[in-house]
N, CA, C and O atoms as CSV, one atom per row, in Angstrom:
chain,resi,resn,atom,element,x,y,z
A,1,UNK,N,N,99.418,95.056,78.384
A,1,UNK,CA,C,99.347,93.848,79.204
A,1,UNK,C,C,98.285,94.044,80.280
A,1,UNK,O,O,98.276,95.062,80.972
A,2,UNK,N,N,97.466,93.149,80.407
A,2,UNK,CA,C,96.852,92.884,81.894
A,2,UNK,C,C,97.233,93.311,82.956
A,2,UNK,O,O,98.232,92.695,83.329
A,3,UNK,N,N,96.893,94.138,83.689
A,3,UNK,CA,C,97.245,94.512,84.931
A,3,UNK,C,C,97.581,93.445,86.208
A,3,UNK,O,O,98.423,93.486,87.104
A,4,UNK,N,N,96.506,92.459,85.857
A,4,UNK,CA,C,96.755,91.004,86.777
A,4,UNK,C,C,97.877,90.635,86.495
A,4,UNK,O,O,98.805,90.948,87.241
A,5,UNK,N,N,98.153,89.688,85.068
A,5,UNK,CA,C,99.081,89.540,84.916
A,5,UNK,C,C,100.844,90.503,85.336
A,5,UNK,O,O,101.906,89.960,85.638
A,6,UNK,N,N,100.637,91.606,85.235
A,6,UNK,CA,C,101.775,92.447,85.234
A,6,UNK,C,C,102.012,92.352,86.588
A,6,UNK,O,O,103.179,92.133,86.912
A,7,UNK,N,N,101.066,92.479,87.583
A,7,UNK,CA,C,101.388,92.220,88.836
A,7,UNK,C,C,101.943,90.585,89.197
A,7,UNK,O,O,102.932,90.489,89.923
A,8,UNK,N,N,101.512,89.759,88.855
A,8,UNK,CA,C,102.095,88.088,88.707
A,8,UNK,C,C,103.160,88.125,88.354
A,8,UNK,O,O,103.643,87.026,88.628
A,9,UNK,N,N,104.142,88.954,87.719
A,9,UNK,CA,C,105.245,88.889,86.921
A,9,UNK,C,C,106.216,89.598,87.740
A,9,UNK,O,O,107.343,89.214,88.052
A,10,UNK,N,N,105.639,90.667,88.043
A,10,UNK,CA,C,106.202,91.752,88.913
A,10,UNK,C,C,107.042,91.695,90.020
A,10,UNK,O,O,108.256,91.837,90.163
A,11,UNK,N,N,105.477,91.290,91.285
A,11,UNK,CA,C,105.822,90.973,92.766
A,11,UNK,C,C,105.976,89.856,93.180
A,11,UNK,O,O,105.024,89.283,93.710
A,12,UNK,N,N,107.129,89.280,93.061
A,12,UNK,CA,C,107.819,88.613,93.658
A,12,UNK,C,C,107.950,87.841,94.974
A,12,UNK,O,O,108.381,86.692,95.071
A,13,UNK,N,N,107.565,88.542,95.874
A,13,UNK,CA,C,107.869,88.592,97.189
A,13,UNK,C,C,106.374,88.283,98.206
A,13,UNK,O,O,105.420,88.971,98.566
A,14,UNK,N,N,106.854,86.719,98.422
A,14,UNK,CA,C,105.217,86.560,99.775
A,14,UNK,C,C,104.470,85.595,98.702
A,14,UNK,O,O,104.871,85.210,97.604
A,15,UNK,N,N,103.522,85.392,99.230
A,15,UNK,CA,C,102.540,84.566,98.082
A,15,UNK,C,C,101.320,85.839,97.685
A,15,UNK,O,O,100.855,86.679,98.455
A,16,UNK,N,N,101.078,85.676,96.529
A,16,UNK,CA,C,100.210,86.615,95.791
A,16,UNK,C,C,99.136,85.612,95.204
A,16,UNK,O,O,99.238,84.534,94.619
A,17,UNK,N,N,97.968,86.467,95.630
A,17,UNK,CA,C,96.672,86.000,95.159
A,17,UNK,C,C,96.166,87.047,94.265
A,17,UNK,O,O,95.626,88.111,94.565
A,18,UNK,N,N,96.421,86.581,93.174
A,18,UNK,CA,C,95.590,87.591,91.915
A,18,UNK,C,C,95.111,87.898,91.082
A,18,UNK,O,O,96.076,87.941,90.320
A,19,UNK,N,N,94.096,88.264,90.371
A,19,UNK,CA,C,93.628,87.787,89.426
A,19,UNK,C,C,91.953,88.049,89.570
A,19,UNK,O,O,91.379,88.536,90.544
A,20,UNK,N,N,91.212,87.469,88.013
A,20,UNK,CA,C,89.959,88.297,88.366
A,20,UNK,C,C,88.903,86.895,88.056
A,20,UNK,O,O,89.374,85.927,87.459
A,21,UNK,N,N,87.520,86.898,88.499
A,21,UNK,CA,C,86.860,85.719,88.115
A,21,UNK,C,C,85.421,85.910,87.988
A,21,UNK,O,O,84.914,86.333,89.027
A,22,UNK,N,N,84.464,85.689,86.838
A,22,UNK,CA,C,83.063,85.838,86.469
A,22,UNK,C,C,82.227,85.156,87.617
A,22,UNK,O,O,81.125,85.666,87.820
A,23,UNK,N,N,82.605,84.013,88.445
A,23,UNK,CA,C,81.965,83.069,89.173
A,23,UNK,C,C,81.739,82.871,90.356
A,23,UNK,O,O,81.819,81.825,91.000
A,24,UNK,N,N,81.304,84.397,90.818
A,24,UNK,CA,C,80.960,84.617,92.469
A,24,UNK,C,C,80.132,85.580,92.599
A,24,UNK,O,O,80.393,86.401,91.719
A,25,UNK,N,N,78.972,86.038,93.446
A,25,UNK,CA,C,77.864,86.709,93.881
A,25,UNK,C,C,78.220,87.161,95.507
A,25,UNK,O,O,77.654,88.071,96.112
A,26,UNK,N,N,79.164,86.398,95.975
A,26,UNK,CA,C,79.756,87.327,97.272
A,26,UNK,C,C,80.524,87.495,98.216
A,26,UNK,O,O,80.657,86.336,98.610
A,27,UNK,N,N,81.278,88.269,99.026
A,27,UNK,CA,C,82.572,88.792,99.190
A,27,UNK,C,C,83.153,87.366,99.830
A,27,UNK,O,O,84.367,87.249,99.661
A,28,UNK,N,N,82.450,86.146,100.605
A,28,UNK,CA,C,82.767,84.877,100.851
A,28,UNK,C,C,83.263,84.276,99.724
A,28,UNK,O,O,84.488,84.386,99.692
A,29,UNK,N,N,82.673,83.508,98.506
A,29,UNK,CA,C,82.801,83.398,97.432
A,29,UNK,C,C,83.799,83.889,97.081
A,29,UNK,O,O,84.642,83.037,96.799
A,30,UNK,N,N,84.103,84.824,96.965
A,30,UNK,CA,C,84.928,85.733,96.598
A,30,UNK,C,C,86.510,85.218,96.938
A,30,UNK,O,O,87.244,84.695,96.100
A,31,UNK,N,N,86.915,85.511,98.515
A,31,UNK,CA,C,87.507,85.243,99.444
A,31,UNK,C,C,87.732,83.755,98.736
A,31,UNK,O,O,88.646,83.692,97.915
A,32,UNK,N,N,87.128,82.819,98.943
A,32,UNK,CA,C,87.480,81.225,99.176
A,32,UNK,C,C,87.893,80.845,97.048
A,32,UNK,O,O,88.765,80.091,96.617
A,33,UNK,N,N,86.981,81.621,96.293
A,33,UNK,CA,C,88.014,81.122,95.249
A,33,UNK,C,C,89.244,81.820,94.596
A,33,UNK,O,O,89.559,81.783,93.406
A,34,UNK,N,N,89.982,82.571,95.789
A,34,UNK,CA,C,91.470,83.029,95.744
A,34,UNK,C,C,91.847,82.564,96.764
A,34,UNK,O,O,92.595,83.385,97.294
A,35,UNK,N,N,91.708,81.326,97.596
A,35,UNK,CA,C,92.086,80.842,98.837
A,35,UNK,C,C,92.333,81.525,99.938
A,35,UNK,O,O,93.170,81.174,100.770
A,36,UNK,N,N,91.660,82.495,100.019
A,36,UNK,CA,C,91.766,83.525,101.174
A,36,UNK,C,C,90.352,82.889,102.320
A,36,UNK,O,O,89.730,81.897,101.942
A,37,UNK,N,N,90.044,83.448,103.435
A,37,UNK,CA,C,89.340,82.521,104.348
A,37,UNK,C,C,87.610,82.877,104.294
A,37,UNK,O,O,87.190,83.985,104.628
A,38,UNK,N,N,87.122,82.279,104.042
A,38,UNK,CA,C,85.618,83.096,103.513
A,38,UNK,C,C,85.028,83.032,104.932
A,38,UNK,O,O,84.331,82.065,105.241
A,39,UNK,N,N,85.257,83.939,105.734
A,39,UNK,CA,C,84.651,84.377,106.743
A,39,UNK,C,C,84.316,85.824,106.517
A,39,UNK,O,O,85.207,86.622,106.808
A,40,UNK,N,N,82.794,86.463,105.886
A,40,UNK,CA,C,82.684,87.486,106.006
A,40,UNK,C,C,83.216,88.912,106.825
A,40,UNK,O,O,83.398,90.059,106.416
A,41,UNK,N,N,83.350,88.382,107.950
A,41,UNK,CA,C,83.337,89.137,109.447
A,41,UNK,C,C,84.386,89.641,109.035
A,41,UNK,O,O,84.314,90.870,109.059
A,42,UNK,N,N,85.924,89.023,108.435
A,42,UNK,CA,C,87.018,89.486,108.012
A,42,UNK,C,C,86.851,90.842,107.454
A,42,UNK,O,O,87.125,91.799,108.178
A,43,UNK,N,N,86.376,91.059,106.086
A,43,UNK,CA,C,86.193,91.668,105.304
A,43,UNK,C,C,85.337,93.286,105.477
A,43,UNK,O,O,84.141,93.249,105.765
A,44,UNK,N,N,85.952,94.508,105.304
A,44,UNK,CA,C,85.116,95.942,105.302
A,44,UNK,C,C,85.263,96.383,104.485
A,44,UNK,O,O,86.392,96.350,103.996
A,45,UNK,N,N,84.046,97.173,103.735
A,45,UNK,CA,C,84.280,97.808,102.664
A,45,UNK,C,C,85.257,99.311,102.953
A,45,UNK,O,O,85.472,99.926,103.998
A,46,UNK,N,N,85.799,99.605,101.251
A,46,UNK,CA,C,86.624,100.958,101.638
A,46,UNK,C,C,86.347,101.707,100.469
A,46,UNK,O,O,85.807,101.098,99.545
A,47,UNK,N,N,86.634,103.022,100.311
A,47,UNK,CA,C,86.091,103.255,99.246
A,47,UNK,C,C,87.248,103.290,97.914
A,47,UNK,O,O,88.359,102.825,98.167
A,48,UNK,N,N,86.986,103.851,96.466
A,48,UNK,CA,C,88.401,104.007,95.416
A,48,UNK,C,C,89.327,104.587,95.732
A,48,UNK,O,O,90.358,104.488,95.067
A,49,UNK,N,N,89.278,105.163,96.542
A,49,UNK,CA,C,90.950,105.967,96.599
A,49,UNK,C,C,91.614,105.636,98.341
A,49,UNK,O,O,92.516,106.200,98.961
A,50,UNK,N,N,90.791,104.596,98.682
A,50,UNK,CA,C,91.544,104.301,99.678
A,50,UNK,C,C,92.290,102.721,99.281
A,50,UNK,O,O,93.393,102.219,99.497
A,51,UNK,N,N,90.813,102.202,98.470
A,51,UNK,CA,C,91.016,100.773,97.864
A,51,UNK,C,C,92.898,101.085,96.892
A,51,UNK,O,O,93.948,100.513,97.183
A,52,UNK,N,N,92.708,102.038,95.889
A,52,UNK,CA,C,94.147,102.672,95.215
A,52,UNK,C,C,95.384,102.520,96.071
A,52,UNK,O,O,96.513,102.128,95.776
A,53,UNK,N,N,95.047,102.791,96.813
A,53,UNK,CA,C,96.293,103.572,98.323
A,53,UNK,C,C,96.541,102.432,98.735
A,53,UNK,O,O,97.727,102.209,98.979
A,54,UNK,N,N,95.634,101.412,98.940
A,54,UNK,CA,C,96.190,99.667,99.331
A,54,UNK,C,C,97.045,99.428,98.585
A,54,UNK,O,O,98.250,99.395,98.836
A,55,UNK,N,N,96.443,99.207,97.441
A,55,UNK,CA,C,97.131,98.489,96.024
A,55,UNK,C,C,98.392,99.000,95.839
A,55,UNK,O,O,99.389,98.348,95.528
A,56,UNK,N,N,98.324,100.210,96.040
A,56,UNK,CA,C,99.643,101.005,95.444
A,56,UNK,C,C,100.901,100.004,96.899
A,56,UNK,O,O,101.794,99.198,96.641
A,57,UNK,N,N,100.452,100.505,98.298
A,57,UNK,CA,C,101.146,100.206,99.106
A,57,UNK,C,C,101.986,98.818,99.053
A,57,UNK,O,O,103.150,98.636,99.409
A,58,UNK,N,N,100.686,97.513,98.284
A,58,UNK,CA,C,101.420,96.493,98.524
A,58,UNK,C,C,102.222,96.116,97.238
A,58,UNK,O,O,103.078,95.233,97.303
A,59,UNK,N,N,101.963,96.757,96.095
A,59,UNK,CA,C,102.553,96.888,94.993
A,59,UNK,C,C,103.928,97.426,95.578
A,59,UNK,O,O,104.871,96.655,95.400
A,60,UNK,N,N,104.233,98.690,96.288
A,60,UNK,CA,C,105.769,98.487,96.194
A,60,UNK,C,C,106.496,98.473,96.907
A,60,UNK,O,O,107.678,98.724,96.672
A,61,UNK,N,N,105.754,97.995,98.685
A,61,UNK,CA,C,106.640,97.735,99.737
A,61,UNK,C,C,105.920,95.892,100.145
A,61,UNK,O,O,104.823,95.363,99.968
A,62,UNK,N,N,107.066,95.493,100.663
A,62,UNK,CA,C,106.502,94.259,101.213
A,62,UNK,C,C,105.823,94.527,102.721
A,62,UNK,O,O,105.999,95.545,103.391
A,63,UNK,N,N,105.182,93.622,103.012
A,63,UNK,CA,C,104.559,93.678,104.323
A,63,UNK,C,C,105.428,93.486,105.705
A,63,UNK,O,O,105.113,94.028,106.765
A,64,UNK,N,N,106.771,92.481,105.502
A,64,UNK,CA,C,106.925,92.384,106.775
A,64,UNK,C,C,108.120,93.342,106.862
A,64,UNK,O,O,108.545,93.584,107.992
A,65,UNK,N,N,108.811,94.012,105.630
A,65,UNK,CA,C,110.280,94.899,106.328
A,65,UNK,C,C,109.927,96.251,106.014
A,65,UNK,O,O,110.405,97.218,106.607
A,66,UNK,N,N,108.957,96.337,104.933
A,66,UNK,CA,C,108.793,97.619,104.616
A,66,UNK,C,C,109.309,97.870,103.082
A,66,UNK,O,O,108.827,98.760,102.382
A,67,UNK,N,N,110.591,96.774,102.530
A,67,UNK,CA,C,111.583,96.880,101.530
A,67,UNK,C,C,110.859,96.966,100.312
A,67,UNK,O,O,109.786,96.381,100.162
A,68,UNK,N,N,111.562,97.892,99.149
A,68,UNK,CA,C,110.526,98.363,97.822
A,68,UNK,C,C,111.157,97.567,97.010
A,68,UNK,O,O,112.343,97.407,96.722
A,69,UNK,N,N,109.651,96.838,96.511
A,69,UNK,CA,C,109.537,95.688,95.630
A,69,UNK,C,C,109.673,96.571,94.082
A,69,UNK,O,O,110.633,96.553,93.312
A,70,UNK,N,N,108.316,97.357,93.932
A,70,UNK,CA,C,108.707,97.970,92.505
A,70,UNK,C,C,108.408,99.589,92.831
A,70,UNK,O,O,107.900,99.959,93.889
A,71,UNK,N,N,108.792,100.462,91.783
A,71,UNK,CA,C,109.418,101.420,92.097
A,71,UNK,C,C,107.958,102.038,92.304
A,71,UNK,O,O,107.016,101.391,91.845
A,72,UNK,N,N,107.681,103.349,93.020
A,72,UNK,CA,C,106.641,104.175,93.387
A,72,UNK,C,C,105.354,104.368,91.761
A,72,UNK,O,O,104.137,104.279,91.597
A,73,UNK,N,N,106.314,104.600,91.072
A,73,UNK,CA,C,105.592,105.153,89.935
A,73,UNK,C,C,104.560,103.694,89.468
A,73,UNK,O,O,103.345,103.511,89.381
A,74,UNK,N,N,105.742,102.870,89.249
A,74,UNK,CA,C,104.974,101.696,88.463
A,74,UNK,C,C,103.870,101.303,89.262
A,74,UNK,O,O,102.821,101.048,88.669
A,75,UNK,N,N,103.927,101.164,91.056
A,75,UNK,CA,C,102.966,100.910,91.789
A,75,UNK,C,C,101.429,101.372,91.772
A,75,UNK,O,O,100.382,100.846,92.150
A,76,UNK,N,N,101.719,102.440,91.242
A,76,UNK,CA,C,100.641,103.785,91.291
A,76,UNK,C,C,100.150,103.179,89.359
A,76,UNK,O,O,98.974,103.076,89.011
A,77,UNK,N,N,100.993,102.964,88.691
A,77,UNK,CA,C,100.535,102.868,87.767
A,77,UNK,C,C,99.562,101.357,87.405
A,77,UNK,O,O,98.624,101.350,86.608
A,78,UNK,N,N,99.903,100.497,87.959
A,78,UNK,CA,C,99.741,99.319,88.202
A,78,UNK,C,C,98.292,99.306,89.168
A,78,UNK,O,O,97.290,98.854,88.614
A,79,UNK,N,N,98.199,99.667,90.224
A,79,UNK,CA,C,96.713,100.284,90.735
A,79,UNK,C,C,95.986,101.087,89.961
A,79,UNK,O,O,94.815,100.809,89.702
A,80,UNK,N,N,96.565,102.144,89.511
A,80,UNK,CA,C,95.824,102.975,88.978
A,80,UNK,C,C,94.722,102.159,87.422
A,80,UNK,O,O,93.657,102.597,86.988
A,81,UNK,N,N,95.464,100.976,86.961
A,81,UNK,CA,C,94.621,100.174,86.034
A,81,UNK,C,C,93.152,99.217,86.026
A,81,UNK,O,O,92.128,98.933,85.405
A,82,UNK,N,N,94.192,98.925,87.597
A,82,UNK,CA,C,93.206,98.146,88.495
A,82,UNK,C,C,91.929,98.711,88.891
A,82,UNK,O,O,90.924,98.058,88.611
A,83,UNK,N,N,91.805,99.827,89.500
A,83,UNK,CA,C,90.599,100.732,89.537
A,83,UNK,C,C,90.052,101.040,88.433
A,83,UNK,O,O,88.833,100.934,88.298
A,84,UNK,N,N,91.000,101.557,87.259
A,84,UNK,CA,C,89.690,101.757,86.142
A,84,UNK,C,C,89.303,100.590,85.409
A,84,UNK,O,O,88.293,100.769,84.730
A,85,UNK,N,N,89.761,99.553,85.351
A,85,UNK,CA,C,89.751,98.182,85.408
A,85,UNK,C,C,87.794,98.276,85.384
A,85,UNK,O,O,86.886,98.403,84.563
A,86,UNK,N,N,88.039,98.073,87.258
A,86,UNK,CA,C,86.646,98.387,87.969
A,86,UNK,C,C,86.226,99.172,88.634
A,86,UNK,O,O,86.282,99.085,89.861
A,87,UNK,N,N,85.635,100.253,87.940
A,87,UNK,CA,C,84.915,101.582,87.938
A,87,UNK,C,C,83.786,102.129,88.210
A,87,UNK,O,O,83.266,103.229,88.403
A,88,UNK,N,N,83.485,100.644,88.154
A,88,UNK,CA,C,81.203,100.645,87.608
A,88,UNK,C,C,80.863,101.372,89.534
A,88,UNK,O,O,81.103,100.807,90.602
A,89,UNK,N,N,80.405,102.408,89.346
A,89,UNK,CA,C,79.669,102.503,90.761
A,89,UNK,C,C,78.955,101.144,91.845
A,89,UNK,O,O,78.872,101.255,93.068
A,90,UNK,N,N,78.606,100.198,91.236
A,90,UNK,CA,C,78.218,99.170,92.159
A,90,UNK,C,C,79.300,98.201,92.801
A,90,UNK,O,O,79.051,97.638,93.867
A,91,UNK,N,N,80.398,98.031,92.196
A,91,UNK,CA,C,81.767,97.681,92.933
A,91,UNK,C,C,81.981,98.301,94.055
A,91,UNK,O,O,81.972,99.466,94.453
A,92,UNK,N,N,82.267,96.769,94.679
A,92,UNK,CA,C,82.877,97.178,96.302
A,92,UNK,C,C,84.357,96.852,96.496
A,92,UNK,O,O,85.043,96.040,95.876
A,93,UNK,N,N,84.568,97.366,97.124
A,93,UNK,CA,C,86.292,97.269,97.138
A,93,UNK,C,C,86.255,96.780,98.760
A,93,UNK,O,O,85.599,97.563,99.445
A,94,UNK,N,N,86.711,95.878,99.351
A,94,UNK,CA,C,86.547,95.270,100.376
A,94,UNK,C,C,88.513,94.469,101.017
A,94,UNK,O,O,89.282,93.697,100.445
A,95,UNK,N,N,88.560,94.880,101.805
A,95,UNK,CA,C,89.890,94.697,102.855
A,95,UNK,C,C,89.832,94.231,104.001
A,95,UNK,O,O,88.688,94.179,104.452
A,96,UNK,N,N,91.027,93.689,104.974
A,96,UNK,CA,C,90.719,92.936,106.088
A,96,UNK,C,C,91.494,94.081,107.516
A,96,UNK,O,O,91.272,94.070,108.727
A,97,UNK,N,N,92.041,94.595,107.025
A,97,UNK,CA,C,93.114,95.827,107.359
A,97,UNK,C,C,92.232,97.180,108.116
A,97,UNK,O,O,91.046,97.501,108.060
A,98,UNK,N,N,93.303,97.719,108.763
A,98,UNK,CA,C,92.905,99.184,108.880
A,98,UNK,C,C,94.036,99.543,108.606
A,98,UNK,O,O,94.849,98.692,108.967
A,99,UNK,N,N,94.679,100.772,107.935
A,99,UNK,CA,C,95.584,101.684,107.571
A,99,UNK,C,C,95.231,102.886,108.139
A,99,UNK,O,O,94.102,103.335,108.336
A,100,UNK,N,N,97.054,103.692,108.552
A,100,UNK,CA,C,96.790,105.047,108.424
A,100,UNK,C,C,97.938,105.333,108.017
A,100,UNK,O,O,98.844,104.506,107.917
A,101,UNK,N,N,98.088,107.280,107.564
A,101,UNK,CA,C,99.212,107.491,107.159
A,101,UNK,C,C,100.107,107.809,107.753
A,101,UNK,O,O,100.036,108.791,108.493
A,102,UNK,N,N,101.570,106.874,107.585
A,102,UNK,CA,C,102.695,107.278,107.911
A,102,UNK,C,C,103.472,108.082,107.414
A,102,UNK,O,O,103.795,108.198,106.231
A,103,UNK,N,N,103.970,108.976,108.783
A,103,UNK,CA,C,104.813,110.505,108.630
A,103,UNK,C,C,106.477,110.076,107.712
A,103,UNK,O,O,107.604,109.864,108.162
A,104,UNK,N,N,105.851,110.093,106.073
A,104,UNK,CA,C,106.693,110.185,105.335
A,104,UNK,C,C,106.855,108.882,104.428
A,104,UNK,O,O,107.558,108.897,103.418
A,105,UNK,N,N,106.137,107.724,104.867
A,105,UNK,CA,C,106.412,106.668,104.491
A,105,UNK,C,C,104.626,105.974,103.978
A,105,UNK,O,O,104.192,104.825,104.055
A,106,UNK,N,N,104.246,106.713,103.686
A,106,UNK,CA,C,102.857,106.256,103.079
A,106,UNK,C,C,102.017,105.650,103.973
A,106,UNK,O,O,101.937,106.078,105.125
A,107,UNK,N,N,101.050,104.220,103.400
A,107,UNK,CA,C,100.072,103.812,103.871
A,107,UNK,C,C,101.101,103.068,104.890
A,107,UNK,O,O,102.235,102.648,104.658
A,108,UNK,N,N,100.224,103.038,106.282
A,108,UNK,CA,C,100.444,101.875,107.478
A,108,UNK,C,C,99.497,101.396,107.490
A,108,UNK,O,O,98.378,101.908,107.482
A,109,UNK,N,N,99.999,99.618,107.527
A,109,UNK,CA,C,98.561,98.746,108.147
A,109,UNK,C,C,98.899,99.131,109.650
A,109,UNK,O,O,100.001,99.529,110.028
A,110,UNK,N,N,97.928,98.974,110.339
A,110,UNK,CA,C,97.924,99.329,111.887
A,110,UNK,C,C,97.439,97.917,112.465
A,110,UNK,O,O,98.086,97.322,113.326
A,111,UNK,N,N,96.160,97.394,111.880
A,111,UNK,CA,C,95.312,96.289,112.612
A,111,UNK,C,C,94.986,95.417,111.253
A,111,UNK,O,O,94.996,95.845,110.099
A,112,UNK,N,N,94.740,94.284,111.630
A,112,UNK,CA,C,94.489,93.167,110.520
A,112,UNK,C,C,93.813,92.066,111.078
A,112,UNK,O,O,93.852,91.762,112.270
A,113,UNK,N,N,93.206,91.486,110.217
A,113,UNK,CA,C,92.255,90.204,110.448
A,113,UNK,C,C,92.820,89.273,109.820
A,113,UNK,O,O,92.532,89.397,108.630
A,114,UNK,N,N,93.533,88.327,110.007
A,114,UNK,CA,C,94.344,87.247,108.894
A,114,UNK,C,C,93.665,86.818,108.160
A,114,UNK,O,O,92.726,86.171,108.624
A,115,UNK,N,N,93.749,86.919,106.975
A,115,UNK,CA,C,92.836,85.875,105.610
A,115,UNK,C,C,93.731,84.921,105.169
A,115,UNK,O,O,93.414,84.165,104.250
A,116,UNK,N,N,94.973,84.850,105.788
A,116,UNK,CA,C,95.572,83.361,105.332
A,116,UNK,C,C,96.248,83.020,106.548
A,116,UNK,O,O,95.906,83.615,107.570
A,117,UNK,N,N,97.385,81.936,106.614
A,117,UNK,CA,C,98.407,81.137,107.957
A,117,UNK,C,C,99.588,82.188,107.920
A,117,UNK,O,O,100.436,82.083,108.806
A,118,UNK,N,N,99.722,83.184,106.986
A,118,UNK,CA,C,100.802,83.737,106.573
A,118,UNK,C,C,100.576,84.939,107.851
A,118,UNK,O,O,99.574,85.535,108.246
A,119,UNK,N,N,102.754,84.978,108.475
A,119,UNK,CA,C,102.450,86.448,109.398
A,119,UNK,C,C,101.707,87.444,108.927
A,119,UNK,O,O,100.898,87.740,109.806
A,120,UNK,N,N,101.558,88.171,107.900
A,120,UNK,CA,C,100.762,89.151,107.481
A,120,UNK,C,C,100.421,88.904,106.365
A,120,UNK,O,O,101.126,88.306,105.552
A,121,UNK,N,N,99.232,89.349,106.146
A,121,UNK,CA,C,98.541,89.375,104.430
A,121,UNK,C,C,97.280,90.727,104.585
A,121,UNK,O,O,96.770,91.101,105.642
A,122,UNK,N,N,97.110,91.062,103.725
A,122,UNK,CA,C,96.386,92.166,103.224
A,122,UNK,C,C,95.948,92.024,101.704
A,122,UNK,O,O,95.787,90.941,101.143
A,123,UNK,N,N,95.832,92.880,101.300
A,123,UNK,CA,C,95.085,93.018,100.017
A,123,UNK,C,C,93.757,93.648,99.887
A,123,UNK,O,O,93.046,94.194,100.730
A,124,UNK,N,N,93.542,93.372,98.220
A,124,UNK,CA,C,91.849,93.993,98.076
A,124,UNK,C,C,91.216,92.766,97.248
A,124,UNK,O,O,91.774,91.942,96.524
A,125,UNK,N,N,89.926,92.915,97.581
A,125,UNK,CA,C,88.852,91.978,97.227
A,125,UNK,C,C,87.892,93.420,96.273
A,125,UNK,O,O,87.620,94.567,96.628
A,126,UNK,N,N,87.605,92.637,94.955
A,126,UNK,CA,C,87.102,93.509,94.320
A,126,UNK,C,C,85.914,93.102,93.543
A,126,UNK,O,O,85.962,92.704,92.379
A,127,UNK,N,N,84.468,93.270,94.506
A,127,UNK,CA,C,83.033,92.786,94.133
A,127,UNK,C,C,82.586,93.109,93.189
A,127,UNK,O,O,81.905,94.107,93.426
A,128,UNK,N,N,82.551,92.853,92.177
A,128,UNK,CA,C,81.293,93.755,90.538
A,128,UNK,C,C,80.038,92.043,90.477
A,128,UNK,O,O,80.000,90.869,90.845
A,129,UNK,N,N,79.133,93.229,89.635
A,129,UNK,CA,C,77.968,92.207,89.286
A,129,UNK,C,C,78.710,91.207,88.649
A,129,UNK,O,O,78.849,90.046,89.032
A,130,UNK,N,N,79.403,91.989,87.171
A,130,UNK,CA,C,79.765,90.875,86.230
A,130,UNK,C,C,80.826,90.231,86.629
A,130,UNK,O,O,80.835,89.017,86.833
A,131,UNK,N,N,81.814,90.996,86.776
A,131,UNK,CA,C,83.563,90.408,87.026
A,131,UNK,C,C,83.568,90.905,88.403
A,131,UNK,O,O,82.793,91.702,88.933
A,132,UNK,N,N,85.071,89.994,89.121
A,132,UNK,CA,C,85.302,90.774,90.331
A,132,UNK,C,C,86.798,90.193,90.492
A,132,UNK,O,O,87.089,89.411,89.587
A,133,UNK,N,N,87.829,90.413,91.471
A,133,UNK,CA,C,88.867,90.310,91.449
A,133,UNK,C,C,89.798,90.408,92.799
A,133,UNK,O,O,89.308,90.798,93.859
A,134,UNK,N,N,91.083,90.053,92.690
A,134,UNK,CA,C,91.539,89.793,94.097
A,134,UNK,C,C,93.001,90.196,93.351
A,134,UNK,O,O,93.439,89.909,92.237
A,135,UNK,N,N,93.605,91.058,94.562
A,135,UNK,CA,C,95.110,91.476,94.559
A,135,UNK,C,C,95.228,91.047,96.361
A,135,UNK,O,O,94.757,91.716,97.280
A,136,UNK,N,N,95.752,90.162,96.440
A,136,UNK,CA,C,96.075,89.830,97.760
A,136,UNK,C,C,97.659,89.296,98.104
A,136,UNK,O,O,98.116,88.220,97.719
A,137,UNK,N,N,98.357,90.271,98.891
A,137,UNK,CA,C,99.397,89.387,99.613
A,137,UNK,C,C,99.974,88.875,100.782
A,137,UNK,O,O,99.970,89.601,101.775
A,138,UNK,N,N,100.635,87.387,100.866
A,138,UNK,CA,C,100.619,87.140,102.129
A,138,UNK,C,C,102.177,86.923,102.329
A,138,UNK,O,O,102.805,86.371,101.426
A,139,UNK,N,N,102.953,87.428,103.725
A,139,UNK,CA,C,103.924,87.023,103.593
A,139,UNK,C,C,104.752,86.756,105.360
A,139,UNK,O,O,104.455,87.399,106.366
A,140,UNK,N,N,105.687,85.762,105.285
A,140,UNK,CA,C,106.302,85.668,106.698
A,140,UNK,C,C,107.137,86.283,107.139
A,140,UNK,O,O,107.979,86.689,106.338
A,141,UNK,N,N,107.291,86.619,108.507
A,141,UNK,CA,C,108.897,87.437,108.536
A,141,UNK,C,C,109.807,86.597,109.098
A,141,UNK,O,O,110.980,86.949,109.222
């Protein structure tokens, strides 16, 4: 199965933006046809294994309690597709977030730039020449 898809099926919880699309040249573009806010300024690049460490995070905790959506493994497995997905060295992996790691409890967002009306949202924006893609979630507390 599709990794997009599997995540659509999956996570449940918040509104999810996801999915991949041939029909954008840049991280605005990008942003506005997954309804996220195409204000560049939002957006920093990160590199694969931090871009992973997002994915994984919002794959299996929600944003506003912390509570595990799907189990550690599948999360990791479920990112882990997503990256080789898109691999090509010219992919940018791009976020609105800063994270660091929490003592015992994985990735922390710390600071955020809202890309939607929702209390928190995060995600990854994922630039390629040909294809590019969006795992984004937003959710209220």
């Amino acid at each position: 199965m599709d990794p997009f898809e599997a995540i659509r099926k999956e996570r449940k919880t918040g509104k999810l933006f996801c999915g991949t699309t041939k029909a954008v040249k840049s991280v605005t573009a990008l942003a506005a046809e997954f309804g996220l806010k195409a204000d560049a300024s939002l957006y920093h690049q990160v590199d694969a294994d931090m871009a992973r460490a997002i994915l994984v995070g919002i794959l299996h905790r929600d944003l506003a309690y912390g509570n595990r959506l799907l189990s550690l493994a599948r999360a990791e497995e479920l990112a882990g597709q997503v990256i080789q997905q898109f691999s090509d060295p010219a992919i940018r992996y791009l976020t609105n977030a800063q994270f660091k790691q929490g003592a015992g409890v994985g990735l922390v967002m710390s600071h955020w730039d809202p890309a939607t009306t929702s209390t928190f949202d995060t995600g990854l924006l994922i630039l390629g020449t040909a294809e590019s893609a969006c795992v984004w979630v937003a959710e209220d507390d």
